[in-house]
N, C-alpha and C positions, 0 to 999 in steps of 0.2 A: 498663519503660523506665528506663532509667540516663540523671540528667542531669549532666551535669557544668559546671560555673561554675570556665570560665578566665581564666584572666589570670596576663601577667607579672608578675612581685614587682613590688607596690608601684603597681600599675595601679588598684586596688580591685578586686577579684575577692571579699573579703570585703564590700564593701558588695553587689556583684551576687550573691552568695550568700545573702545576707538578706533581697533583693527576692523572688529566684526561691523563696524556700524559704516565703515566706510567700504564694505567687501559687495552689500549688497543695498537698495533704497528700503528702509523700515520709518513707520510712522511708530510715535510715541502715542501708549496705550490714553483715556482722557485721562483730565486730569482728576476727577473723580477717585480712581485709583492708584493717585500716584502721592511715592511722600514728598513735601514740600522743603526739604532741607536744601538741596543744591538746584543749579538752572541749568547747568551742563549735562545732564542727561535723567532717562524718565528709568526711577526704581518704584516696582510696582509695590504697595506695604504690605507686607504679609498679611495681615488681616482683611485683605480687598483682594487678597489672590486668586480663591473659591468663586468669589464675584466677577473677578474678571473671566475665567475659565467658563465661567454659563453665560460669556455675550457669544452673540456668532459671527463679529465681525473677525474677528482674529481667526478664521478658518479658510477669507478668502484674502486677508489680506496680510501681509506682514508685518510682525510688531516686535518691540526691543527693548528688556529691561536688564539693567546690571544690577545686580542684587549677593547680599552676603546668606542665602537660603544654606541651612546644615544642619534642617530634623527631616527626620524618617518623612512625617508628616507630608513635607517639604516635597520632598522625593515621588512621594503614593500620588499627589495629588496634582504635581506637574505630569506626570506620566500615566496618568489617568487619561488623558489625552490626546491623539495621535498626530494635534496636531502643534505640539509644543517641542522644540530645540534646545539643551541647555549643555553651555560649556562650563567645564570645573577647571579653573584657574589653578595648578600646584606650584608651591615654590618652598626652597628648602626654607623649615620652619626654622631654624638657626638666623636664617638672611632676617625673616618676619619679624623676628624677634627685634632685632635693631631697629627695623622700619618700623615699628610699636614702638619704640624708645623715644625715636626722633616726634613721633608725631604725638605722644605723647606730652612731650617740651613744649611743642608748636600749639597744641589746641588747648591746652591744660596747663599750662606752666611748668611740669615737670622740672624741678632746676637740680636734681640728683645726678650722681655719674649713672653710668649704662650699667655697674655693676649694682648698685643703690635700685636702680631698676628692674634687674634680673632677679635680684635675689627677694623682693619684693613683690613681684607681679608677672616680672615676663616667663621666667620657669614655670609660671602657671600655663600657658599657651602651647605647652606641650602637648599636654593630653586633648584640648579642647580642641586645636588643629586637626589632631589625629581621631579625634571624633567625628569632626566634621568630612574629612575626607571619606572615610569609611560609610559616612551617608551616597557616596557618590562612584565609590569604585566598583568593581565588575561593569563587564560590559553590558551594555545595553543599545541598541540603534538609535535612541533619541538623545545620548548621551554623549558627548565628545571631550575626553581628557586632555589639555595639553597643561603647558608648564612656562614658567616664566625662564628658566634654564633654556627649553627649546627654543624658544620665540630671540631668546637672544643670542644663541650661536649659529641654529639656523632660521633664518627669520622665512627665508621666502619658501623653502619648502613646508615649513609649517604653516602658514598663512595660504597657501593652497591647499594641504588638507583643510584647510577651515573651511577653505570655499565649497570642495568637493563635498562636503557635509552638510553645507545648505544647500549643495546642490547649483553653485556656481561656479563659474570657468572661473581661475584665477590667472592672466597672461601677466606679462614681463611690463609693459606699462601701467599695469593696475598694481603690480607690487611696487613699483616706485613710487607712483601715488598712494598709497597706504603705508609706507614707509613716512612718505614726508606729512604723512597728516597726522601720523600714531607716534612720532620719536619723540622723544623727551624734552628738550627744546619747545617742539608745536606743543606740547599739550601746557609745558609751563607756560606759552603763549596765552594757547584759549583759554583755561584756566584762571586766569590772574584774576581777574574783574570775579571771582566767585567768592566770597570770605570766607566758605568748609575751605577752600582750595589757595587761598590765598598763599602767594613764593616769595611776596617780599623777605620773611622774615623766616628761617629755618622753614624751608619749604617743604610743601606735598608731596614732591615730582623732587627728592633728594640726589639722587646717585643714582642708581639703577642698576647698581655694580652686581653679579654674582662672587657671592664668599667674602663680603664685604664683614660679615660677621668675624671673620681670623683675626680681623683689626679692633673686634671689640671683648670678645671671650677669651679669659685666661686658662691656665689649665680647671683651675678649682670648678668654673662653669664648663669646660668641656667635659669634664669627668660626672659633674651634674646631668647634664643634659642627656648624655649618653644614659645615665643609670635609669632616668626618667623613659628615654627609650624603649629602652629596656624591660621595666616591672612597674613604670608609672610611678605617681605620687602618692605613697600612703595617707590613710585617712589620719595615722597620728604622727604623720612627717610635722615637726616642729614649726619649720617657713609657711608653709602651707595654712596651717590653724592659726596665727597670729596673721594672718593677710586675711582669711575668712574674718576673724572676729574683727580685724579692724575693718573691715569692707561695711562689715552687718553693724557697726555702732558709727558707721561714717552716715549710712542711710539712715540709720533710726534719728539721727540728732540733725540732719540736713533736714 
């Protein structure tokens, strides 16, 4: 079985990665198909997906990739499969929005405010969020939706569905040991020695907070966002087309 722990950037798909991988034993797929950016855990590259899916070893034995997967493509071709697992990581996209901000600073220099940011590039993540999930909702039995909301008001009854979904018992001492291996602390622990993941300096693993966003969006962005909501970003919305053309002459002259 191939499981995979999705999520959009910046969802927590790496905390859901560290519940699921401590719930049951999974080997990491070779390294053949895996990308080489981090050492803390194996994401298989989209382009080696198709190739991993026609080996037969992932049929008797279990495997585990966290991945940002969010086209149709993505979807058809994991569950082509019967014998493939894949959780969708949700978290209010308002929250992502600042967790984009901060790690923006952190891996890019970003030295703008959150609004300089927003208005900028993160009101762009609206629609593309909302895309991405849309690849992944209705039901389906190889499919398991949870959310970074559940995981952190109720943590133990949602980490037993998880279990039930791969099909393991989840008891009262395995929830405390998956608590103490997935909490925010342990992971800024294991983490640190990684340079994507590095906490010295406006860290990875920031807050964790839910609605930490009220502390960063004023009315002007909540009345945005909402409208965005709503009817989306027109093609001749003015922020919109000055962030495209500066995106496409940032590429061209890089």
């Amino acid at each position: 079985m191939l499981v995979v722990c999705n999520g959009a950037a910046k969802s927590g798909s790496t905390w859901l990665y560290n519940i699921v991988s401590n719930i049951a034993d999974f080997r990491w797929p070779d390294s053949q198909f895996l990308s080489k950016s981090n050492t803390k855990h194996p994401t298989i590259k989209e382009i080696q997906l198709g190739a991993f899916l026609k080996t037969e070893g992932f049929q008797s034995q279990n495997f585990i990739s966290k991945n940002h997967y969010g086209r149709e493509q993505h979807r058809a071709l994991l569950l082509s499969s019967p014998y493939t697992r894949i959780f969708d990581m949700c978290r209010d996209t308002r929250d992502v929005i600042v967790s984009s901000y901060y790690d923006e600073c952190r891996r890019n220099g970003f030295s703008g405010s959150f609004g300089d940011y927003y208005w900028q590039t993160g009101r762009l993540l609206v629609e593309s969020i909302g895309r991405y999930h849309k690849v992944w909702e209705g039901p389906h039995p190889q499919i398991f939706v949870t959310s970074y909301e559940a995981l952190k008001t109720e943590f133990d009854d949602e980490v037993r569905k998880i279990g039930f979904f791969l099909g393991t018992e989840v008891g009262d001492e395995d929830l405390a040991r998956i608590d103490e291996a997935s909490n925010i602390n342990s992971l800024r622990q294991s983490y640190q020695d990684d340079a994507q993941y590095n906490t010295r300096n406006n860290p990875f693993f920031r807050k964790g907070e839910i609605g930490d966003w009220k502390n960063h969006f004023d009315t002007k962005m909540v009345n945005d966002y909402e409208e965005i909501e709503r009817n989306g970003i027109g093609k001749f919305d003015p922020i919109y087309l000055r962030t495209r053309i500066r995106q496409k002459l940032h590429r061209i002259f890089q």
